[in-house]
VOGU-3710 file (C-alpha; in Angstrom, 3 decimals, decimal comma):
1> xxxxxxxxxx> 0,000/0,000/0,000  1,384/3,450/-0,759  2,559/5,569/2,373  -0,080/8,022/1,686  -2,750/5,566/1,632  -1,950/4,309/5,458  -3,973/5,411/7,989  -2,782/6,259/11,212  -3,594/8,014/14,729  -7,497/7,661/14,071
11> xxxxxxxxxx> -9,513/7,027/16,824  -11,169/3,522/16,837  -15,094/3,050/16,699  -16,853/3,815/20,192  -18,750/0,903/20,115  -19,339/-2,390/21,898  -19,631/-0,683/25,508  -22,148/-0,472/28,158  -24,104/2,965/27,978  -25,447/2,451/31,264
21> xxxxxxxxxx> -21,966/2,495/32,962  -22,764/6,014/34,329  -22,089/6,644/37,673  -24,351/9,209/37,990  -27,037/7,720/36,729  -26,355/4,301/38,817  -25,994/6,550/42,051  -29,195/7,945/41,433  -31,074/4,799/39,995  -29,854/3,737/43,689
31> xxxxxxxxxx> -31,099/6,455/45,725  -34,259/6,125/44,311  -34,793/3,101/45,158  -34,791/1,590/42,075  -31,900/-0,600/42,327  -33,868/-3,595/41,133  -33,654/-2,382/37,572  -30,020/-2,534/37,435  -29,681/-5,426/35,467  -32,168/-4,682/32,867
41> xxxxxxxxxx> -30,686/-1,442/32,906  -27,061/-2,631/31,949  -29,187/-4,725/29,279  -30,700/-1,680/27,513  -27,191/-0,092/27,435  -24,735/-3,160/26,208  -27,682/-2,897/23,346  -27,569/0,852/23,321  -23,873/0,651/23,193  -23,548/-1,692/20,413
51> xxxxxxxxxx> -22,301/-1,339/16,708  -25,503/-2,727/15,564  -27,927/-0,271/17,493  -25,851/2,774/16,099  -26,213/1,966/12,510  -29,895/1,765/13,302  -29,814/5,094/14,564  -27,729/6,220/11,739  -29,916/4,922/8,903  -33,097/5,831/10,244
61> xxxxxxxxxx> -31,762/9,718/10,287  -30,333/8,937/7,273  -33,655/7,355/5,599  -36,277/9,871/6,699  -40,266/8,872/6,853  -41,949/9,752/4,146  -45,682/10,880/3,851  -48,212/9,270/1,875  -51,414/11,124/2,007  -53,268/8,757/-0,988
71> xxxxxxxxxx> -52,981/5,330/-2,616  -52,024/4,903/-6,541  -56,299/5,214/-6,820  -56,266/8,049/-5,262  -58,126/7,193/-2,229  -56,989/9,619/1,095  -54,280/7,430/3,093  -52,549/9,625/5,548  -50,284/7,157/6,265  -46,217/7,674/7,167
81> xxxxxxxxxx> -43,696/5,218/5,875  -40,715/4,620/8,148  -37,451/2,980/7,691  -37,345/-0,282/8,953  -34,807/0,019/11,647  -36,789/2,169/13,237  -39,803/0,152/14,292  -36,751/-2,089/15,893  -36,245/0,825/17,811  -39,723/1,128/19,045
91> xxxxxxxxxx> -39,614/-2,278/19,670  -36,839/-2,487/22,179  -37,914/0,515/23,811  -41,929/-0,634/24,391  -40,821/-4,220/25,054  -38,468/-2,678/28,398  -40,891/-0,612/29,299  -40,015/2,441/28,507  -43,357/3,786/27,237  -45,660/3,182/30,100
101> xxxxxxxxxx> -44,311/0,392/32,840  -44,820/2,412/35,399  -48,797/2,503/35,035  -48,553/-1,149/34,506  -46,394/-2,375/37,268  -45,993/0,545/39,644  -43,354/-0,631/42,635  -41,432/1,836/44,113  -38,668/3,214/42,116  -41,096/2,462/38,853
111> xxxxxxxxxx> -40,511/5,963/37,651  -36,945/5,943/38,430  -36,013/2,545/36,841  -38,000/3,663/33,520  -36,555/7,127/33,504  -32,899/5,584/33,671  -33,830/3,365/30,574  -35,089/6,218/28,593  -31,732/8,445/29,228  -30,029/5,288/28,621
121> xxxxxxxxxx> -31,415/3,742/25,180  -32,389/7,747/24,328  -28,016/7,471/23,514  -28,625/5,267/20,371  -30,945/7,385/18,987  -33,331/10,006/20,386  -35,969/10,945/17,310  -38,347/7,957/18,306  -38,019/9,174/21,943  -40,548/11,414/21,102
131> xxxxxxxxxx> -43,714/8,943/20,817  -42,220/6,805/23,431  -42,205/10,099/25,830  -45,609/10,790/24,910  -47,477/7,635/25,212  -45,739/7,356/28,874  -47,107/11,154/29,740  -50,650/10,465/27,890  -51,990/7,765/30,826  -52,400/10,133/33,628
141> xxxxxxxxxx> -54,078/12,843/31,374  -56,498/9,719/29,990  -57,265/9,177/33,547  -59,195/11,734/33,669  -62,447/10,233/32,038  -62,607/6,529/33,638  -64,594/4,814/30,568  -61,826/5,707/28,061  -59,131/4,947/30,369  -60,376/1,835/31,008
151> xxxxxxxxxx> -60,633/0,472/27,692  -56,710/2,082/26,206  -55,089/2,113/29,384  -54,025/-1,671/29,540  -53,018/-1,283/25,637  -51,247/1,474/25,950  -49,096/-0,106/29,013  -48,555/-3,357/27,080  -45,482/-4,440/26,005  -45,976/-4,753/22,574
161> xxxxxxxxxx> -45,078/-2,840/19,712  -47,853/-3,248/17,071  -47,481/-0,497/14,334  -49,858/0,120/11,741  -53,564/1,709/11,245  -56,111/-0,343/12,796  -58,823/-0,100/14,968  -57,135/0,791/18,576  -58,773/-2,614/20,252  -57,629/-5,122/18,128
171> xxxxxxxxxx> -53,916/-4,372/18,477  -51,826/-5,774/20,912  -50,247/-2,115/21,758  -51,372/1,433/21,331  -48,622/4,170/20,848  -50,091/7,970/22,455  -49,555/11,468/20,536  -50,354/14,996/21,695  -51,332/17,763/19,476  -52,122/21,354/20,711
181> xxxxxxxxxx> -50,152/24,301/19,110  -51,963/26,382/16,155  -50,475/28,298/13,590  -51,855/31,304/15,284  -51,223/30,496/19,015  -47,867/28,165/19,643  -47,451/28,254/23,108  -50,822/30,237/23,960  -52,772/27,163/23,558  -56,119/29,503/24,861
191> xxxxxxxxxx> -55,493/31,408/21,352  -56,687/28,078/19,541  -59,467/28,272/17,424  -60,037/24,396/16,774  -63,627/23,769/17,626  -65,321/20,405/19,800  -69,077/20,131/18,598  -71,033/17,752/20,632  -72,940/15,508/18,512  -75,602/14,248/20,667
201> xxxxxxxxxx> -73,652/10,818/21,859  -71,306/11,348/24,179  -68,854/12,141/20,866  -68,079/15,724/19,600  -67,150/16,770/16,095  -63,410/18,448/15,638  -62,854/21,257/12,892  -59,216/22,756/13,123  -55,579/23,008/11,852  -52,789/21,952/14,221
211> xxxxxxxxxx> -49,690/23,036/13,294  -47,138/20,799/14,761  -47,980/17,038/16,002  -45,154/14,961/16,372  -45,436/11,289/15,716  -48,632/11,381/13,711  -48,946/8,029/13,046  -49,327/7,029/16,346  -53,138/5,225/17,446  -54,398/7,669/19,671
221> xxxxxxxxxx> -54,030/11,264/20,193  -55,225/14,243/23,206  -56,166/17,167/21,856  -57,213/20,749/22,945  -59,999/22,478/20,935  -62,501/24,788/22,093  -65,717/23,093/22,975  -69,230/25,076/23,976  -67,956/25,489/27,724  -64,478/26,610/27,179
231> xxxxxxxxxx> -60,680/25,187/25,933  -61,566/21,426/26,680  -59,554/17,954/26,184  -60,258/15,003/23,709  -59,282/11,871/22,872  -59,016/11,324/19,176  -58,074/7,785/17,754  -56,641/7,560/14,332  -59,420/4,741/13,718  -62,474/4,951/14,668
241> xxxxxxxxxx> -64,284/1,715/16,422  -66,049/1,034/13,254  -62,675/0,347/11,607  -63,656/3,827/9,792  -60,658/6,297/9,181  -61,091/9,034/11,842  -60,905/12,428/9,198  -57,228/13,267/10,696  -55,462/14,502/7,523  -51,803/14,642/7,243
251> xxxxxxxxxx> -50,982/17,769/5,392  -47,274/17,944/5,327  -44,454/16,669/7,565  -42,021/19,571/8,930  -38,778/19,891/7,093  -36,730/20,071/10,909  -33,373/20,809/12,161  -32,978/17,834/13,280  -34,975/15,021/14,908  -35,338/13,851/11,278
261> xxxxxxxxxx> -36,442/10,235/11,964  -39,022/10,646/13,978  -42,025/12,438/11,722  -43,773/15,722/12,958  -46,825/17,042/10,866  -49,677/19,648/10,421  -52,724/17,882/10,636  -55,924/18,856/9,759  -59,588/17,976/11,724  -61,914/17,504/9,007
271> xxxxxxxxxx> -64,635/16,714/11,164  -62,699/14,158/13,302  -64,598/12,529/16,049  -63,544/12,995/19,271  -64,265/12,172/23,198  -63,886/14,614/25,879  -61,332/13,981/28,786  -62,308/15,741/31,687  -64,467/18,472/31,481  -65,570/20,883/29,642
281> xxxxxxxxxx> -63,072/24,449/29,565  -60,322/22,972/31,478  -58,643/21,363/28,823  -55,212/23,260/29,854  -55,259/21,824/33,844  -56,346/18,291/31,972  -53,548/18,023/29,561  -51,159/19,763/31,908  -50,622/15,732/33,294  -49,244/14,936/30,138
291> xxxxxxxxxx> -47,070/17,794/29,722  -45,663/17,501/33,211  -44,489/14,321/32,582  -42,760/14,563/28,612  -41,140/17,950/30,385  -39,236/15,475/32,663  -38,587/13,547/29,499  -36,887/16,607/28,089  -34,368/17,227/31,213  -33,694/13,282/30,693
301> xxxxxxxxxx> -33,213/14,090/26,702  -30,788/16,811/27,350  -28,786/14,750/30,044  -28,744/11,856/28,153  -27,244/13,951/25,621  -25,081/15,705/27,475  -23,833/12,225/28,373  -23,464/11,217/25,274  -21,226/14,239/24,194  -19,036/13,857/27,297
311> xxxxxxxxxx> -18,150/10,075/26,424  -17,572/10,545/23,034  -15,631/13,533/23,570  -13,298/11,436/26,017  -12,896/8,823/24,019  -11,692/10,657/20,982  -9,510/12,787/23,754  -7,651/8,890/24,945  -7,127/8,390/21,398  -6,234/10,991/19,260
321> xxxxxxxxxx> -2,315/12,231/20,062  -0,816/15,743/19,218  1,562/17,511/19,650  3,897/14,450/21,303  0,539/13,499/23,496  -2,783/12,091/23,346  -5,499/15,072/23,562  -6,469/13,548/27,113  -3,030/14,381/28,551  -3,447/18,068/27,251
331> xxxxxxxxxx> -3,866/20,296/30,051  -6,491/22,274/28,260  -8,270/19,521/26,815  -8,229/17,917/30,463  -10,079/21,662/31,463  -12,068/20,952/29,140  -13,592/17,544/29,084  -13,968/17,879/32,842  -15,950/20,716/32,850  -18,059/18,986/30,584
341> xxxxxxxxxx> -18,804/15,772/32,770  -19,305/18,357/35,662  -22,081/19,477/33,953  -23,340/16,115/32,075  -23,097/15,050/36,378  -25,344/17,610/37,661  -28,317/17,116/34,661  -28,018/13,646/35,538  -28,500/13,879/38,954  -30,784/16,628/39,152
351> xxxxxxxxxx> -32,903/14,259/36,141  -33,177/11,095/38,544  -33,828/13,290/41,571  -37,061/14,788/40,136  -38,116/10,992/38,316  -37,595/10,000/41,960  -40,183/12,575/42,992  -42,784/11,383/40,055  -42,553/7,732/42,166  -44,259/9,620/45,695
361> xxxxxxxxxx> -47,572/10,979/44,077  -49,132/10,821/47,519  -46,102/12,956/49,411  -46,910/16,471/49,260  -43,698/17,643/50,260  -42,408/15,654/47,045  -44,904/16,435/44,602  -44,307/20,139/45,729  -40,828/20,211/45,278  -40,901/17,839/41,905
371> xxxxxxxxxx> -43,557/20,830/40,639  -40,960/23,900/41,303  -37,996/21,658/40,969  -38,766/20,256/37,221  -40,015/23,856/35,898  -36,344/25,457/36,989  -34,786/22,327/35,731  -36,504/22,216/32,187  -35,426/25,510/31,447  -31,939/25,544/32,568
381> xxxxxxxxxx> -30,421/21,739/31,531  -32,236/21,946/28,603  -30,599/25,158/28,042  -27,545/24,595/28,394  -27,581/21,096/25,880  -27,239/22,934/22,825  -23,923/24,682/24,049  -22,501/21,658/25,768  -23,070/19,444/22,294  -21,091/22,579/20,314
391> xxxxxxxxxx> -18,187/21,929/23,033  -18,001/18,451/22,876  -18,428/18,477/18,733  -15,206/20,684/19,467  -13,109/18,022/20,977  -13,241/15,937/18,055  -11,803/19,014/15,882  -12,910/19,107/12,147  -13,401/15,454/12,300  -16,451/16,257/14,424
401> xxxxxxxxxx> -17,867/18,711/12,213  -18,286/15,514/9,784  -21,394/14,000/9,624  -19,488/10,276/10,306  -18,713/11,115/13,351  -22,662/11,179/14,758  -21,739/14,484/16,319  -23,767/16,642/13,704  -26,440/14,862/14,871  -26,496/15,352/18,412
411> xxxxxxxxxx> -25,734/18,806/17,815  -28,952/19,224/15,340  -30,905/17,282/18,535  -29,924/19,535/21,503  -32,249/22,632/20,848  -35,086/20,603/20,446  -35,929/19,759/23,971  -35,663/23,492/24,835  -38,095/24,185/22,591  -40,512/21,333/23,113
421> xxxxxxxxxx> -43,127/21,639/25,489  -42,457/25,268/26,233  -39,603/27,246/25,141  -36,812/29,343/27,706  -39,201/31,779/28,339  -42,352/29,600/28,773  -40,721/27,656/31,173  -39,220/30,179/32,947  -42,417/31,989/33,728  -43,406/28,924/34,574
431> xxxxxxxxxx> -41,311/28,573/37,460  -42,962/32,095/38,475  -45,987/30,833/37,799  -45,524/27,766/40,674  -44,219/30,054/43,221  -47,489/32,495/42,780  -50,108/29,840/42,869  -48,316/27,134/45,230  -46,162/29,060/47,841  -45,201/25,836/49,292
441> xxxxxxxxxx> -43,173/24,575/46,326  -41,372/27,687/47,112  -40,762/26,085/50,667  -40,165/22,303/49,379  -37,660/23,585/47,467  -35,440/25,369/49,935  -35,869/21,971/52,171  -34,197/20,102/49,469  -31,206/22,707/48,760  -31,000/22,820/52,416
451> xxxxxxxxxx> -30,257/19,584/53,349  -26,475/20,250/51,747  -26,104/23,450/54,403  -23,324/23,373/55,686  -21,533/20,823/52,854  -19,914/23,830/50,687  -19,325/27,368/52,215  -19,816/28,609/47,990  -23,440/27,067/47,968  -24,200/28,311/51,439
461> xxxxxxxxxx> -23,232/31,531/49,667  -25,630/30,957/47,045  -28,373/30,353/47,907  -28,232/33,155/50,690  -28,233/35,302/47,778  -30,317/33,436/46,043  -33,185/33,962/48,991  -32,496/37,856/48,651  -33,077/38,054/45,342  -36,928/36,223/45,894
471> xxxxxxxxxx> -37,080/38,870/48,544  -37,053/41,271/46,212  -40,220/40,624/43,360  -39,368/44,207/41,595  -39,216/43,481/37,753  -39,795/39,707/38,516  -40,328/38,532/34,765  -37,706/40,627/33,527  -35,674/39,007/35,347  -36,996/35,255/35,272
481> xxxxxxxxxx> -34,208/33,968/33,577  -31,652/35,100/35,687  -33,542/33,669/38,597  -34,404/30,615/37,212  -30,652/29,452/36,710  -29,922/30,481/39,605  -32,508/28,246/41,441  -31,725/25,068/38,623  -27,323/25,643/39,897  -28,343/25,908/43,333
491> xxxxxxxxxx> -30,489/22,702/43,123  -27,706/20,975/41,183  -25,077/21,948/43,660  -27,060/20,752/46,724  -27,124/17,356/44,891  -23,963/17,020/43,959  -22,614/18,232/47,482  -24,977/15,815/49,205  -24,695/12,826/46,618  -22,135/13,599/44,159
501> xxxxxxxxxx> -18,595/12,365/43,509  -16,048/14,896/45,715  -14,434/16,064/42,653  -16,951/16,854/40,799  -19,241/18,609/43,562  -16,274/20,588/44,355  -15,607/21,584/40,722  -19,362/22,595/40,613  -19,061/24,837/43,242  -15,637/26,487/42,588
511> xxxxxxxxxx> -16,819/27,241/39,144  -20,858/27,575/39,395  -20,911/29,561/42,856  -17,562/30,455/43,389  -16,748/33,145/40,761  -13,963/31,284/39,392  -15,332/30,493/35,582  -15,279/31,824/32,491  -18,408/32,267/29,692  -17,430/28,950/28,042
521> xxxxxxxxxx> -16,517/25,178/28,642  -13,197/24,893/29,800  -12,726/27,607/32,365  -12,282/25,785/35,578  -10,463/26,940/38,160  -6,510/25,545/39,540  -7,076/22,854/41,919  -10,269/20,823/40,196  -9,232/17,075/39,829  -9,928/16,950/36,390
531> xxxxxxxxxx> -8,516/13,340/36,050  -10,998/12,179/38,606  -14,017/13,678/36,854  -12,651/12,338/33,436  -12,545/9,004/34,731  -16,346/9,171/35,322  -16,639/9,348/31,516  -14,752/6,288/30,583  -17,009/3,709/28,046  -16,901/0,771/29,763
541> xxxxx> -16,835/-2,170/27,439  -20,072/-4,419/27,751  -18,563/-7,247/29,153  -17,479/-4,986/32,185  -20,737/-3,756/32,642
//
């Protein structure tokens, strides 16, 4: 072979390893209570880690579904075409329970245990998260009207993946969508202008345009429109119980920035038949049990993402020399990557502390905190994805600006669960929204941070100020964002002081509280041990796991 032809100081595949080697995530998993799952858990993530489940994920981003709104006859269809790797996908993630086992078997640490699964297998590929995420949030919301609940409920919790159009009750599994935001409204959902008509038995007739549903070929879908008494909730399957076509027509799919294998539409009700869920004008406080749920999804998106950065980074970093040394034994590099798994560490953390919280739906305390706790921590890890993905596409130089690499594609993902289910702002004022109506999530909060006082002289510091700034309401939503982070670091660095590994929980709180840190990745302080944090992003080969 000619000299030029030889390849040399590449970095090998990461491949063959055990995802779910994540000491964060096992910490928590533990702490919740959840131990049990471990060894499923370690299964999901020798499969998540495996040269066969990444060229799944690469070919079904690759092969994108296609629409197919009428047959060669021209008879109306609405049907979506997907590559077949990714109903294998869907598979392995409804068969562990990822889409609804906590409904169907719910032991302590159910939550937990399915949350760590869904950060874990969300690493090979996170599009078809998104109808996994919503059939798991849908249950609680269907609860809501007993009849209907009673007859999807057990489908929707079943193990089975069973894709295709048919009527809900003869298939062995249902799959849950969501569709609220208009063209005209987005986020103000009470701007809609979908109409509910009753029609005399216990149905009602939908008329509307919704302009984004994501996963519109799933069975079943909740729905706001505006019925006779007010902004109201419905259940809408895509087939009716006569085997009929429900008139849900698939106008386009979205042309996205990324999330390209999973399929998000505008869909049209062309007199769709629908059944209420709840009651009549408070569709909002009846759907907001789905959204509270897929908004923990998106803190476990971004983490699992952030994760997935980190490791990637590090193992290109072992690898790849320079310079007389790999990139790893760079000091800069080592600045770097650590600061990276400090803050992959604290999204992980704070992610399995508030699934922990969604396992105690009779504690008050808990379901307090989880409701002023999730809010700060949807806008700020979610935030701070997209940057840590541009970081950690970085490390792998121009190399990871190639679409080979897969880091293209997790940098295309990270905005996404920022976005979805309420942007920054939405979800900021969110978190003012909680402390207005329910004063004591204001006062579960503080409990949790303050079980670290005492741990870390630079979060003591912190969240002293952070008290005098509530103090002070002047300008409040002005300043929401400000405060926000400031609550979601405050929360992290309780955890990490509490739970955390040293290293990292002192990194945290040098950089995070302590003044010490620059604007970007990279700017710890002298002193961290950044070969103790970089350790915690080691892939662990699957046989180790």
């Amino acid at each position: 072979m000619p000299a030029t032809h030889e390849v040399t100081n590449q970095v090998p595949p990461l491949a063959g390893h055990d995802v779910a080697a994540d000491p964060a995530l096992l910490d928590g998993l533990a702490r919740a209570g959840a131990d049990w799952a471990t060894g499923e858990l370690h299964e999901v993530g020798t499969l998540a880690g495996s040269e066969r489940v990444q060229e799944w994920g690469r070919l079904v981003n690759e092969n994108e579904p296609v629409l197919r709104t009428h047959d060669r006859y021209g008879h109306r269809i609405d049907e979506v075409e997907f590559h077949p790797h990714w109903h294998e996908l869907m598979d392995v993630a409804v068969s562990h329970g990822l889409h609804a086992a906590p409904w169907r078997d719910p032991r302590p640490g159910a939550h937990a245990a399915r949350a760590a699964k869904f950060y874990v297998w969300s690493q090979a590929e996170a599009g078809h998260g998104c109808p996994i995420s919503m059939t798991y949030a849908a249950v609680p919301a269907l609860r809501y009207n007993p009849e209907l609940a009673a007859t999807y409920e057990p489908l929707l919790a079943a193990k089975e993946y069973d894709f295709g159009l048919r009527e809900p009750g003869t298939k062995r599994g249902l799959i849950a969508g969501m569709s609220m935001t208009e063209k005209q409204g987005g986020s103000d959902v009470r701007a809609n202008t979908t109409t509910a008509t009753p029609a005399g038995d216990g149905s009602y007739t939908l008329v509307g345009h919704k302009w984004f549903t994501s996963a519109p070929m799933s069975d079943l879908f909740l729905t706001l429109a505006q019925a006779p008494g007010g902004l109201s909730c419905f259940l809408l399957p895509r087939v009716l119980p006569d085997g009929s076509r429900n008139r849900i027509l698939l106008q386009r799919l979205k042309d996205k920035l990324g999330n390209r294998s999973n399929a998000s539409s505008e869909i049209e009700y062309d007199n769709a038949v629908g059944w209420l869920i709840g009651e009549e004008g408070r569709g909002v406080r009846t759907i907001i049990e789905m959204v509270n749920n897929t908004r923990l999804d998106c803190v476990l998106g971004s983490a699992s993402g952030m994760r997935l950065g980190t490791v990637r980074a590090v193992h290109h970093a072992r690898h790849r020399r320079a310079f007389g040394k790999t990139l790893a034994e760079q000091p800069l590099m080592t600045n770097v990557l650590a600061d990276l798994l400090v803050e992959s560490d604290a999204a992980t953390t704070v992610a399995m502390r508030l699934a922990a919280a969604t396992d105690r739906p009779d504690d008050a305390q808990e379901q307090a905190f989880r409701r002023l706790g999730l809010a700060v921590t949807k806008y700020w890890v979610c935030k701070r994805a997209p940057s840590h993905a541009a970081e950690a596409l970085e490390c792998l130089g121009g190399n990871g600006y190639v679409e080979e690499s897969g880091m293209p594609r997790l940098y295309r993902e990270a905005p996404l669960m920022s976005i979805w289910e309420g942007s920054g702002n939405v979800a900021a004022l969110d978190a003012l929204r909680a402390m207005a109506r329910q004063p004591e999530s204001v006062a579960a909060y503080f409990t949790e941070v303050e079980l670290a006082a005492g741990g870390d002289a630079r979060l003591d510091d912190a969240v002293a100020r952070l008290k005098k700034e509530l103090a002070d309401l002047s300008d409040v939503e002005y300043r929401a964002r400000r405060l926000v982070e400031s609550m979601a670091l405050a929360l992290q660095g309780s955890l990490l002081v509490r739970h955390g590994d040293p290293a990292v929980a002192d990194a945290f709180c040098a950089s995070r509280f302590g003044g010490d840190w620059g604007v970007a990745f990279g700017t710890l302080p002298a002193g961290a041990d950044t070969s103790a944090i970089i350790a915690r992003a080691e892939a662990v080969p699957a046989e180790r796991g």
